[in-house]
C-alpha positions as CSV (number, residue, x, y, z in Angstrom):
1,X,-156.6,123.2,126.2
2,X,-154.6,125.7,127.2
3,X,-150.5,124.9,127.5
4,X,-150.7,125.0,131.5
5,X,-154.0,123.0,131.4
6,X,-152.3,120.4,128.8
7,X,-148.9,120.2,131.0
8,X,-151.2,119.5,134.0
9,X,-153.0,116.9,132.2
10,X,-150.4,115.0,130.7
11,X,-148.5,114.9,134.3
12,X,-151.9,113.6,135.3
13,X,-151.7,110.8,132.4
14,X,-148.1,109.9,132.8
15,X,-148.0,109.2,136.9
16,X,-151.3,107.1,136.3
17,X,-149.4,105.1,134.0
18,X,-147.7,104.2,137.5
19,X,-150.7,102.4,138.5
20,X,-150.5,98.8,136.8
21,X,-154.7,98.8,137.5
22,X,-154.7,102.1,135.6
23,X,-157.2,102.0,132.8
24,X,-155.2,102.5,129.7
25,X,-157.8,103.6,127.2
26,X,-158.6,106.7,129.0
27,X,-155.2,107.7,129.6
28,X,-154.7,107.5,125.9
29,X,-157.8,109.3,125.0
30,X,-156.3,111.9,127.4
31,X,-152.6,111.5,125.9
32,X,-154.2,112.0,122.6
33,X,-155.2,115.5,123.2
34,X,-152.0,116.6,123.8
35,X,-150.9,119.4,122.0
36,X,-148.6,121.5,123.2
37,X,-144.6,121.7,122.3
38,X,-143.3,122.6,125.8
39,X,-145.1,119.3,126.7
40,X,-141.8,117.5,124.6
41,X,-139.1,117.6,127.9
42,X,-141.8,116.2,130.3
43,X,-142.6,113.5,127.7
44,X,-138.8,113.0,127.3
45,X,-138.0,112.5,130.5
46,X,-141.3,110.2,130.8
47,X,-139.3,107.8,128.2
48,X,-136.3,107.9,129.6
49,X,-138.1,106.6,132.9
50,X,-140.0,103.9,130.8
51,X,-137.5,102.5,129.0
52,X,-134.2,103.0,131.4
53,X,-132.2,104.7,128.9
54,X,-129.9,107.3,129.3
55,X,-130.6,110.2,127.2
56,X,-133.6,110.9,124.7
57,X,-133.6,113.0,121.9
58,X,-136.7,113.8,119.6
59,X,-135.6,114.2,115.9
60,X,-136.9,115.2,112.6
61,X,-135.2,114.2,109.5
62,X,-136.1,116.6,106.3
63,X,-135.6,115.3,102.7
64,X,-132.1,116.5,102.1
65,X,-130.5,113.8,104.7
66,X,-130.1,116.3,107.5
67,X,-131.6,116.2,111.3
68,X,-132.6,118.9,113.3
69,X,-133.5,118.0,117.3
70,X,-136.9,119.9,118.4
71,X,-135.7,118.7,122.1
72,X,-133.0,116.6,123.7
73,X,-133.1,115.3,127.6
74,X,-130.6,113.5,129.7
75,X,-131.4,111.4,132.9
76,X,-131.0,114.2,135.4
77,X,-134.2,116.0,133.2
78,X,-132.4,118.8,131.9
79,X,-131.7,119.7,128.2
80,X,-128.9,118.5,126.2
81,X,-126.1,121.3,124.5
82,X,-125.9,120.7,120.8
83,X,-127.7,117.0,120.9
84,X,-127.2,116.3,116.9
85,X,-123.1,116.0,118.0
86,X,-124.1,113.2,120.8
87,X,-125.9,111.5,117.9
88,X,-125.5,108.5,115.9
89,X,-127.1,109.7,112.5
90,X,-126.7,107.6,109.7
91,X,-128.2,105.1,112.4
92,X,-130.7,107.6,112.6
93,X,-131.4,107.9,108.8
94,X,-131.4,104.7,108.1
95,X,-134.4,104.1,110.8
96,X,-136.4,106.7,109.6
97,X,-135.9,105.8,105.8
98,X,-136.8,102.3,107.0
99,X,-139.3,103.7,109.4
100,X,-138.9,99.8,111.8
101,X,-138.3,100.1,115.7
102,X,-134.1,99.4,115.8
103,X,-132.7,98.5,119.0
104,X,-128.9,97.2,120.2
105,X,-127.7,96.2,123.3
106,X,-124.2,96.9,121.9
107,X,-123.8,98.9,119.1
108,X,-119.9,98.2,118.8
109,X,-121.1,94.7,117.2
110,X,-123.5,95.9,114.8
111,X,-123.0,95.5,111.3
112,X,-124.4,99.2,110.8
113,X,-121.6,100.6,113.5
114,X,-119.2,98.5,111.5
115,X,-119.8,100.2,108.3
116,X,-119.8,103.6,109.5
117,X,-116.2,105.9,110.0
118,X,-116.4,104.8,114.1
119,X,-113.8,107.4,114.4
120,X,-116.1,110.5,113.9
121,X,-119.2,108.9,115.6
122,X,-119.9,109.7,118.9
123,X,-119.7,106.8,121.5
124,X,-122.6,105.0,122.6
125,X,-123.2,101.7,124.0
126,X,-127.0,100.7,123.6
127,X,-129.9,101.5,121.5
128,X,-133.5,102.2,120.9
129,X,-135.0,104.1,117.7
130,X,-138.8,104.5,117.3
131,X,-140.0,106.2,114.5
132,X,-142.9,108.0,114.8
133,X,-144.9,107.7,111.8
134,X,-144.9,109.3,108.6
135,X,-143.2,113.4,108.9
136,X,-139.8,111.8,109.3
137,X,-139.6,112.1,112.9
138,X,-137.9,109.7,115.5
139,X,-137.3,109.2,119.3
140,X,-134.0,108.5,119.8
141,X,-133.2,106.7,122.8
142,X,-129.5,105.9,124.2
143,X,-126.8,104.5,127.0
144,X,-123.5,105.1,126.9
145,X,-122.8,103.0,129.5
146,X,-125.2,100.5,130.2
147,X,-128.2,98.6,128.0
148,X,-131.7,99.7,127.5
149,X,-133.4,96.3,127.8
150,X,-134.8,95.0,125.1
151,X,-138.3,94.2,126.4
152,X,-138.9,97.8,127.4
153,X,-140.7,98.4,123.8
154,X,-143.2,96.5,124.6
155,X,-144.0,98.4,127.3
156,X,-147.3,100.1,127.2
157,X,-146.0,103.4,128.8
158,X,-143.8,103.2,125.9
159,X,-146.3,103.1,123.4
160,X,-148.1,105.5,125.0
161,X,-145.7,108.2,125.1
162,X,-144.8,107.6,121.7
163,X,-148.8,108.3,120.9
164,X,-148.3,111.3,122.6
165,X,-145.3,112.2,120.4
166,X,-147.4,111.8,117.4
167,X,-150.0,114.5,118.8
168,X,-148.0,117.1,119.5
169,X,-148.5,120.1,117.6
170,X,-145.6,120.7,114.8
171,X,-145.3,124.1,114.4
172,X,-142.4,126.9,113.8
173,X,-140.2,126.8,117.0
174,X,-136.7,127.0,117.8
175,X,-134.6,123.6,117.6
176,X,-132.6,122.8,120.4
177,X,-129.3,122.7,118.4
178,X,-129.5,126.4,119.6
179,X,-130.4,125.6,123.6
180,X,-127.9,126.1,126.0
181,X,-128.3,123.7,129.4
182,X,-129.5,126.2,131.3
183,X,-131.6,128.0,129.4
184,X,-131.9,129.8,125.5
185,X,-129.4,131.4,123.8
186,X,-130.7,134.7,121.8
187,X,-128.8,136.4,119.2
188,X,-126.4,138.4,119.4
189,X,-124.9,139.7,116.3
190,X,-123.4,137.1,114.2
191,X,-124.9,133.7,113.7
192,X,-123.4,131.3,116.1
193,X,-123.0,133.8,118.7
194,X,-125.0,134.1,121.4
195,X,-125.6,134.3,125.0
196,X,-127.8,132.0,128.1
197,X,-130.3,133.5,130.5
198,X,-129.7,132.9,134.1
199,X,-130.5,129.8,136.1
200,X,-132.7,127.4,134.1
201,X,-134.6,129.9,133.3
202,X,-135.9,130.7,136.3
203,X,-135.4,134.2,137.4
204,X,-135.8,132.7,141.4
205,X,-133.2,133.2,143.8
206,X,-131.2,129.5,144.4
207,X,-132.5,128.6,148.5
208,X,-130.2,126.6,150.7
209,X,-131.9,125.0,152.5
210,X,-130.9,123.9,156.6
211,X,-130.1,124.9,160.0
212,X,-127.3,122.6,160.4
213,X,-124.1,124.7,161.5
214,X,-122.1,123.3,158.4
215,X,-124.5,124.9,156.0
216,X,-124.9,127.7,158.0
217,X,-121.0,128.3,157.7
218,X,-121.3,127.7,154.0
219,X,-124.2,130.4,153.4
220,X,-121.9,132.7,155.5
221,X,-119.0,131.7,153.5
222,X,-121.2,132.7,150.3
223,X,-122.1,135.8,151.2
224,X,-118.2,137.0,151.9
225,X,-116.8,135.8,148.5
226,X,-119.5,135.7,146.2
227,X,-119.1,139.6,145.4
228,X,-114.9,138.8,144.6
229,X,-113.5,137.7,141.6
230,X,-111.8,134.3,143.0
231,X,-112.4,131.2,141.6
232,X,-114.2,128.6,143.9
233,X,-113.8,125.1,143.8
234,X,-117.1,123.1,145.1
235,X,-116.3,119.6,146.8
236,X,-118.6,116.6,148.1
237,X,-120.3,114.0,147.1
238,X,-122.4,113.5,144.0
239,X,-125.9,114.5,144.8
240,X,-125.4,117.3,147.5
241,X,-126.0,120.7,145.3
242,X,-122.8,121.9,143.9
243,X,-124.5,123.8,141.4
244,X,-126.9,125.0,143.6
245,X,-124.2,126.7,145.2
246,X,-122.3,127.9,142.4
247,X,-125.7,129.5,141.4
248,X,-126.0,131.0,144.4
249,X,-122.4,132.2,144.3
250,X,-123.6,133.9,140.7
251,X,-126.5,135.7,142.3
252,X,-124.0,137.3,144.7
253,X,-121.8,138.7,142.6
254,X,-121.0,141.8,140.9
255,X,-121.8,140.1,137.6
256,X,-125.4,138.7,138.7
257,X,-126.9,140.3,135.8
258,X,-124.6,138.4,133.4
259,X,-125.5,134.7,132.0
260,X,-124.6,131.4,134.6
261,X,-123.5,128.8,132.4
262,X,-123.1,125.5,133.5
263,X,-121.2,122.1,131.9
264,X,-121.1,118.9,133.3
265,X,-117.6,117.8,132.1
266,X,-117.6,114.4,133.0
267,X,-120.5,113.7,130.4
268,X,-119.2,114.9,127.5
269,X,-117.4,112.7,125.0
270,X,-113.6,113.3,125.6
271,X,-113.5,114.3,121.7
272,X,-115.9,116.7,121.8
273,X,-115.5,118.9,125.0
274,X,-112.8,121.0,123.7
275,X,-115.4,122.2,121.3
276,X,-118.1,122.3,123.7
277,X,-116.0,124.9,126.5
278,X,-113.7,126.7,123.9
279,X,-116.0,126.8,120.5
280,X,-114.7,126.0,116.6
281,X,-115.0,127.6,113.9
282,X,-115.5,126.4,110.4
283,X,-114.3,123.9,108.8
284,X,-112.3,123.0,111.4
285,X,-113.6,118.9,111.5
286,X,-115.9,117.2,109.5
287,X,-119.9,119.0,110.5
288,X,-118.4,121.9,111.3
289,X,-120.5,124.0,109.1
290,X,-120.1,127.0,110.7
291,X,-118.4,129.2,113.4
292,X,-119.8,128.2,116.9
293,X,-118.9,130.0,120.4
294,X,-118.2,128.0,123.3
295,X,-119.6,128.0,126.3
296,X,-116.7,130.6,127.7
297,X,-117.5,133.0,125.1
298,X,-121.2,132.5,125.8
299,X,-120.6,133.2,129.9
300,X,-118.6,136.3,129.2
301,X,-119.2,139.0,131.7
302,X,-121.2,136.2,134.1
303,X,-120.6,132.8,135.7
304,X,-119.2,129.6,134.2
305,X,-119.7,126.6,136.1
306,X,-117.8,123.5,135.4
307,X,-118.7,120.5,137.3
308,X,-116.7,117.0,137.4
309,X,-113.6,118.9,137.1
310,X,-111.5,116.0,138.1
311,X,-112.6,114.0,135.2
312,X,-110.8,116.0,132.4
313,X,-107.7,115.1,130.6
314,X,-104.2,116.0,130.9
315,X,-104.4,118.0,127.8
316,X,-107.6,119.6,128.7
317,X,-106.1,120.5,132.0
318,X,-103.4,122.8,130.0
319,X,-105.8,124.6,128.3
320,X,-108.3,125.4,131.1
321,X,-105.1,126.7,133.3
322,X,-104.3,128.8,129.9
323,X,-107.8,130.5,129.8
324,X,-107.5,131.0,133.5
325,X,-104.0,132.7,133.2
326,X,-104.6,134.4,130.0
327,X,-108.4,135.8,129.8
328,X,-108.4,134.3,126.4
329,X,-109.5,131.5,124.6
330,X,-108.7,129.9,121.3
331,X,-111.5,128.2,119.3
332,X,-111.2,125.0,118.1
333,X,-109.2,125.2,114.4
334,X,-108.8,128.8,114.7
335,X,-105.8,131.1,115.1
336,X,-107.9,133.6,117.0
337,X,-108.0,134.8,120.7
338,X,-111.1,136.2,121.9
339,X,-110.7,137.7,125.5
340,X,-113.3,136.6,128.5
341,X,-114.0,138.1,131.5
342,X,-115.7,134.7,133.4
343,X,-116.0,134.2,136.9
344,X,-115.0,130.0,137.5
345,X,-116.9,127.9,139.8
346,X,-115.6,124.0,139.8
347,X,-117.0,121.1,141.5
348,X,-115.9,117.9,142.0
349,X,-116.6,114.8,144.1
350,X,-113.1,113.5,143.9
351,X,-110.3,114.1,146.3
352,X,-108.0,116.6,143.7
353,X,-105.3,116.5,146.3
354,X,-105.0,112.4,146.0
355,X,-105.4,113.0,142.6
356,X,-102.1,115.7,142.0
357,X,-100.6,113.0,144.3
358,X,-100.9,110.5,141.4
359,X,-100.6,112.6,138.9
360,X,-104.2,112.4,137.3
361,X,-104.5,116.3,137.9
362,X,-102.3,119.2,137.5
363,X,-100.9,120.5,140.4
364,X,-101.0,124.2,138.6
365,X,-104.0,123.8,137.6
366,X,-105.6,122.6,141.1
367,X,-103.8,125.8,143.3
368,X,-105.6,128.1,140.7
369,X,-109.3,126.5,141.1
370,X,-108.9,126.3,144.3
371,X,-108.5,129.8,145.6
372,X,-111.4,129.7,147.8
373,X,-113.3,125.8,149.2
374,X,-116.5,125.0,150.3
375,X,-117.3,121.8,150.8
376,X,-120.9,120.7,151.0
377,X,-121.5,117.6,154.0
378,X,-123.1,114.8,152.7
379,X,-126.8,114.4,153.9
380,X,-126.2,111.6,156.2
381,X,-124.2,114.2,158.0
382,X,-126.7,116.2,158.6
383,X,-130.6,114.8,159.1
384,X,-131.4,116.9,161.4
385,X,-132.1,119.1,157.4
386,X,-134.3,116.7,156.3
387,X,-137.4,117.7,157.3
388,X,-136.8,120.9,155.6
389,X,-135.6,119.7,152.5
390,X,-138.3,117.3,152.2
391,X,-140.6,120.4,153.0
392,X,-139.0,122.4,150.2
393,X,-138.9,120.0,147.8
394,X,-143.1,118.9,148.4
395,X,-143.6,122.4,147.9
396,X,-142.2,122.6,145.0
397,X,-143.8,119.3,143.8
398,X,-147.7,120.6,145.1
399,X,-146.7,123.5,142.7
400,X,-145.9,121.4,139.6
401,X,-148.5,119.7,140.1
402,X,-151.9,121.6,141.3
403,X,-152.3,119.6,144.2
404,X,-151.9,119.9,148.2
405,X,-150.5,116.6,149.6
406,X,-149.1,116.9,152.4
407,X,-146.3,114.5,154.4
408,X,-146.9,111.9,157.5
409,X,-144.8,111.3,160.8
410,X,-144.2,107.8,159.4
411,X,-143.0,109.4,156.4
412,X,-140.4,111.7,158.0
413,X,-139.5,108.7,160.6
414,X,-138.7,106.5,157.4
415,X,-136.7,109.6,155.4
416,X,-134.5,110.1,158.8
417,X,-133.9,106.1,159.1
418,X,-132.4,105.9,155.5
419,X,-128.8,106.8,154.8
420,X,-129.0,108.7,151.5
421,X,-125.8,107.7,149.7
422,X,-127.3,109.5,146.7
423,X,-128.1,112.5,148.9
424,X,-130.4,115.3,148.0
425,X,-130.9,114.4,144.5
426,X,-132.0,110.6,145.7
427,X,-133.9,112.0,148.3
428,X,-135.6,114.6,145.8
429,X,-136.4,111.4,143.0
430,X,-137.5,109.4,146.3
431,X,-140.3,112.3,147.3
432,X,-141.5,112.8,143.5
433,X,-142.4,108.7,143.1
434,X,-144.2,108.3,146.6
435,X,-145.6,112.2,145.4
436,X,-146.8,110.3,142.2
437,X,-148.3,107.3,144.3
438,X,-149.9,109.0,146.7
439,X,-153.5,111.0,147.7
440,X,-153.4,113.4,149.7
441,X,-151.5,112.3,152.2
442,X,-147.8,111.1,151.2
443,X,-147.9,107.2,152.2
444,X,-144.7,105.7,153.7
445,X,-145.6,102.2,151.8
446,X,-145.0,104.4,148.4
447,X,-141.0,104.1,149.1
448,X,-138.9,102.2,147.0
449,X,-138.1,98.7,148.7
450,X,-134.7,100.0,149.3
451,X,-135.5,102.9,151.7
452,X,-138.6,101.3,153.1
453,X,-136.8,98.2,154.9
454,X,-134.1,99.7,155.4
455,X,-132.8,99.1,159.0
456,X,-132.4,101.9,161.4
457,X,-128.9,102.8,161.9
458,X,-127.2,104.8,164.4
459,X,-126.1,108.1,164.0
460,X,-122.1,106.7,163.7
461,X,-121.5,103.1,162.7
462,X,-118.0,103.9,164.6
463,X,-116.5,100.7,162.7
464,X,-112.7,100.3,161.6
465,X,-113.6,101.6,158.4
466,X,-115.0,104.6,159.7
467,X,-111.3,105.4,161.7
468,X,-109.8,104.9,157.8
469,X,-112.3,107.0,156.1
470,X,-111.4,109.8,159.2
471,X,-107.5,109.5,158.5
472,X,-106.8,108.9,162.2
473,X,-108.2,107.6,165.5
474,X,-108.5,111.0,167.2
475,X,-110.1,112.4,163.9
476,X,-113.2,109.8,163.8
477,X,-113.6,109.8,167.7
478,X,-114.0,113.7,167.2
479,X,-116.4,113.4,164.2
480,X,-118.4,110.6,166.8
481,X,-118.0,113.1,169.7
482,X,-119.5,116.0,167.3
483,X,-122.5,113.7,165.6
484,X,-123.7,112.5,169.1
485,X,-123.8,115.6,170.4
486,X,-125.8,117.0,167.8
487,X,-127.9,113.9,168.3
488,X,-128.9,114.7,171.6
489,X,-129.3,118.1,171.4
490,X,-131.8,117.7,168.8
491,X,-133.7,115.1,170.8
492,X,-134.2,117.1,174.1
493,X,-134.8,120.1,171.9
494,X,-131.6,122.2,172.6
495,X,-132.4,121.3,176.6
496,X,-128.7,121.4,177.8
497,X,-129.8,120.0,181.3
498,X,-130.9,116.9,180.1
499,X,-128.4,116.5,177.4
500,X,-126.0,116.6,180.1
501,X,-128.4,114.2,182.5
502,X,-128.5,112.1,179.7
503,X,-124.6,112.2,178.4
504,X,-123.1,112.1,182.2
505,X,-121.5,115.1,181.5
506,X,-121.1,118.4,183.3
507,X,-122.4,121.7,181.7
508,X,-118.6,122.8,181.5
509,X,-118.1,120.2,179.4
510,X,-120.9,120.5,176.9
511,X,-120.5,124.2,177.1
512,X,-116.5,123.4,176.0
513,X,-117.5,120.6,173.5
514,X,-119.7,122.7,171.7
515,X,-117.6,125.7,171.8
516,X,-115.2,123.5,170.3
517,X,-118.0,121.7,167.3
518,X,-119.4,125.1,166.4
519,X,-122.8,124.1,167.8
520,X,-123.7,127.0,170.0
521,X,-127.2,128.4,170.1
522,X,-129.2,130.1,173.1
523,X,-129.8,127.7,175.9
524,X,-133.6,126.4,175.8
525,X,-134.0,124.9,179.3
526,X,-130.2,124.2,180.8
């Protein structure tokens, strides 16, 4: 097969494996003719589903002790930045030498974690090692935070994918070791140095997606800063497409052509993100074999985007202000300064003023990522965009997979009942399981229990802890004022007659109110 026409068929095995009636001897024969490598993140992310774990990372061990990860996931299904530092591996060893399934709910009370110098392991909580036969490779399976369950290995998804594992083609390929998140870092002189390609890899412009005047401001507010220098600092909620807006910032600007590199910094081990943003060179702890960039040096003369912001440390903090102030950074160990010339853009979904207030954040460091705002509405605030993100994102799933499904007025009616406190990205995981379940047409019953019984709500709950969450009376009665407003103008179709028939208001008044909201468009019928 060739590698589209083995991608296609595995996706084709692995949602079947949905189906409990799914006959599982034919989706093995097909699972056994897998071949390809650049099946291995699809598989990955497969496992992770499978077995609820947290990361996945496929290993080979060679005979002088040492690993070597051929590809490394997280549960957001994108790639992992040097995954041998985020593993365990004398736990890994010792499971392939013994080549046994080893699983812990809590590694902290294992015998084997006991033994080891904790100090310079990274931190995990639970875990699940399959070997995966005889050439010395292994799936690696962790949580940091939570436990894989136990029964999950029994699972005959589980099995399954391992088979797959086993297929796969060996070959001469890059490791990830030398992946960036965001795409592959090619040499660039000097071992260890390196840049990233653009967005994911993906040479597409970044859409965002809706009509609503908020985003509208924000793709206006894009446009007029993306071409400065400044440094942006992305608010919201989790899930609403901060980086999709810091990539779209980097398409904008002057330094397009330069890489976009991206860090999550709230998911990095607090010991090991220094090293991660700022690079070390050799020698400088133990497994530091040689001298590595960080991911400043690798966004020089592009984009560096650096999301969970407010989840650093104190002493992180000083150092990201000195880079900022300086144009230099210092590797890890080394005496060194290498200039950078790095457009910032930080995101958070914490309040960074509350958190200067207590003294979590620097107050220095805050004024100088926050030179210019946006702040992206969560989706709930604005589902009058669902349709079109739901639109975008089947589009996008029809393309992945070869098919042509399309979406149902049930559907729709259930998206726009539910309140999306994940947002885009539960809305987007949402689509691609009733996607998966589905023929042709995209069946309402396919939704998770949770969105499909949901009960409708009203546009504003308008409860006391709606006033707190406000700040003030007059601030929620506004926000109420705004939201039913753009409620009825959507449901008489922009028809300002009957919005004011149906509000018992006079056109001066709507015409004043929606001066006043930013919600003015041509009049369709008033």
């Amino acid at each position: 097969m060739s590698q589209s026409a083995d991608i296609t068929a595995l996706r084709s095995a692995l949602e079947s494996l949905a189906d409990p009636d799914a006959p599982l001897l034919s989706i093995a024969t097909l699972v056994a003719s897998i071949r390809e490598e650049s099946c291995r993140p699809l598989l990955l992310d497969a496992i992770i589903e499978a077995t609820g774990a947290e990361r996945a990372f496929l290993l080979e061990g060679s005979d002088d002790g040492t690993f070597r990860a051929l590809a490394a996931r997280t549960l957001d299904r994108e790639d992992i930045l040097n995954p041998l530092e985020k593993v365990v591996l004398p736990i890994a060893e010792r499971a392939v030498e013994r080549n046994q399934e080893w699983w812990t709910g809590d590694l902290g009370s294992e015998p084997e974690w006991q033994r080891l110098e904790r100090e310079r392991q990274p931190k995990t909580r639970s875990l699940l090692l399959i070997p995966l036969g005889t050439d010395r490779r292994l799936l690696y399976l962790d949580h940091r935070f939570g436990e894989i369950p136990s029964g999950c290995v029994s699972d005959p998804r589980v099995a399954l994918i391992s088979l797959a594992f086993a297929f796969v083609r060996s070959g001469h390929h890059e490791p990830v070791e030398n992946n960036t998140r965001r795409g592959k870092r090619s040499g660039r002189g000097t071992a260890g140095s390196s840049s990233t390609s653009a967005i994911e890899g993906d040479d597409s412009p970044p859409i965002i997606i809706g009509r609503h005047p908020k985003m509208i401001e924000i793709r206006t507010l894009i446009d007029r800063v993306a071409a400065s220098r400044a440094p942006i600092l992305v608010t919201g909620e989790s899930g609403t497409g901060k980086e999709l807006i810091a990539r779209s910032i980097h398409r904008g600007s002057n330094s397009a052509a330069g890489p976009f590199v991206s860090e999550n910094c709230g998911a990095i081990a607090e010991n090991l993100i220094e090293t991660e943003l700022f690079g070390c060179v050799k020698g400088a702890y133990t497994g530091a074999t040689e001298d590595r960039p960080g991911l400043f040096e690798l966004a020089n003369g592009g984009t560096i985007f650096l999301d969970e912001i407010g989840d650093t440390t104190s002493g992180l903090q000083k150092k990201l202000l000195r880079v900022l102030q300086e144009g230099m950074v210092r590797r890890v160990g080394g005496s060194e300064l290498i200039p950078v010339k790095v457009r910032v853009v930080s995101a958070t979904n914490r309040d960074l003023n509350s958190e200067v207030a207590r003294g979590n954040f620097r107050e220095d460091l805050f004024y100088r990522l926050n030179v210019i705002n946006i702040h992206l509405p969560p989706l709930r605030e604005r589902q009058s965009d669902i349709p079109l993100i739901a639109e975008h994102i089947l589009e996008k799933l029809n393309e992945e997979s070869g098919e042509s499904k399309s979406y149902t007025p049930r559907l729709l009616e259930a998206l726009a009942r539910h309140r999306w406190p994940g947002n885009i990205r539960e809305l987007q995981n949402e689509l691609r399981r009733v996607h998966a379940l589905s023929e042709e047409e995209l069946d309402p019953e396919k939704l998770s229990i949770r969105v499909r019984e949901e009960t409708p709500t009203p546009a504003v709950a308008g409860g006391l802890d709606d006033v707190i969450a406000a700040g003030s009376l007059r601030k929620a009665t506004s926000k109420m004022e705004r939201l039913w407003l753009e409620e009825a103008l959507r449901r008489f179709g922009g028809n300002r007659a009957q919005v004011c028939q149906a509000l018992g208001i006079p056109k001066t008044t709507l015409y004043a109110k929606m001066r006043r909201y930013h919600l003015d468009r041509p009049d369709s019928g008033g």
